[in-house]
N, C-alpha and C positions, 0 to 999 in steps of 0.2 A: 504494500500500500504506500503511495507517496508522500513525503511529510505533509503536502497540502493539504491530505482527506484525513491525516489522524486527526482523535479528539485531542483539543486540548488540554492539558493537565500541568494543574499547578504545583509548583513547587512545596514540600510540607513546609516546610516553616511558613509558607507564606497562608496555608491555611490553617495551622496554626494562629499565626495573628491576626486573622479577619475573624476567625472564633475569639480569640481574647476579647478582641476591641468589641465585638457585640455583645460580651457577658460583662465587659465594664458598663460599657453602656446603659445597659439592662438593669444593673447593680445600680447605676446613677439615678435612671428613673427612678426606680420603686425606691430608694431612698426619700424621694420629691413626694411622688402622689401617696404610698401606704407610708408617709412618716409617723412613727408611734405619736401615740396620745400622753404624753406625762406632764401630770401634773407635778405638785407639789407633794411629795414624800411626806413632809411634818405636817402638813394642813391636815384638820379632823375631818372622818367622812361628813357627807351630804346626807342626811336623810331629809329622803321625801315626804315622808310619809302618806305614800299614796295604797290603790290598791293592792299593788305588786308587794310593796314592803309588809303590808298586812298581812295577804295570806301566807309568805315567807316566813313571819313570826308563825303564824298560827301552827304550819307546819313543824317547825322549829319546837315548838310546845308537846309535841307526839312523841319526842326523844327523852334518851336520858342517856347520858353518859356513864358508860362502866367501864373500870379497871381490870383488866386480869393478873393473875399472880406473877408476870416479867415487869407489868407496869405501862402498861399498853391500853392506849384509851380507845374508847370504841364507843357508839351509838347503837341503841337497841329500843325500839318501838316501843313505845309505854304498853299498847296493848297486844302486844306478845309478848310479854315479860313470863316469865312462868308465877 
């Protein structure tokens, strides 16, 4: 076949570095648009006090916590307690 009809094919390194440069890239975006949310670490939570927070207590109330003899805490449903 004459060099004119092969396919052409790149050099590795060189596809190497068009992979690099598009995962920098990539890296740079999602830095920008999914950048975390932090607030302030020492600030006290927000309560709402809306419905969501309410039946989270309410649930929250169903529990009890117990200990086992290594010292290990655990939650167990008030009404399947034995």
């Amino acid at each position: 076949m004459p060099d004119s009809q092969k396919p052409h094919e790149e050099p590795e390194e060189h596809k190497h570095h068009v992979l690099e440069k598009f995962m920098n890239a990539t890296d740079r975006m999602a830095k920008v648009i999914v950048a975390p949310q932090r607030g302030d670490p020492s600030a006290p939570v927000v309560h709402k006090h809306d419905d969501f927070e309410q039946a989270s207590e309410d649930e929250l109330r169903t529990f009890e916590v117990e200990t086992d003899s290594e010292g290990h805490h655990y939650a167990v449903r008030k009404d399947t307690k034995p």
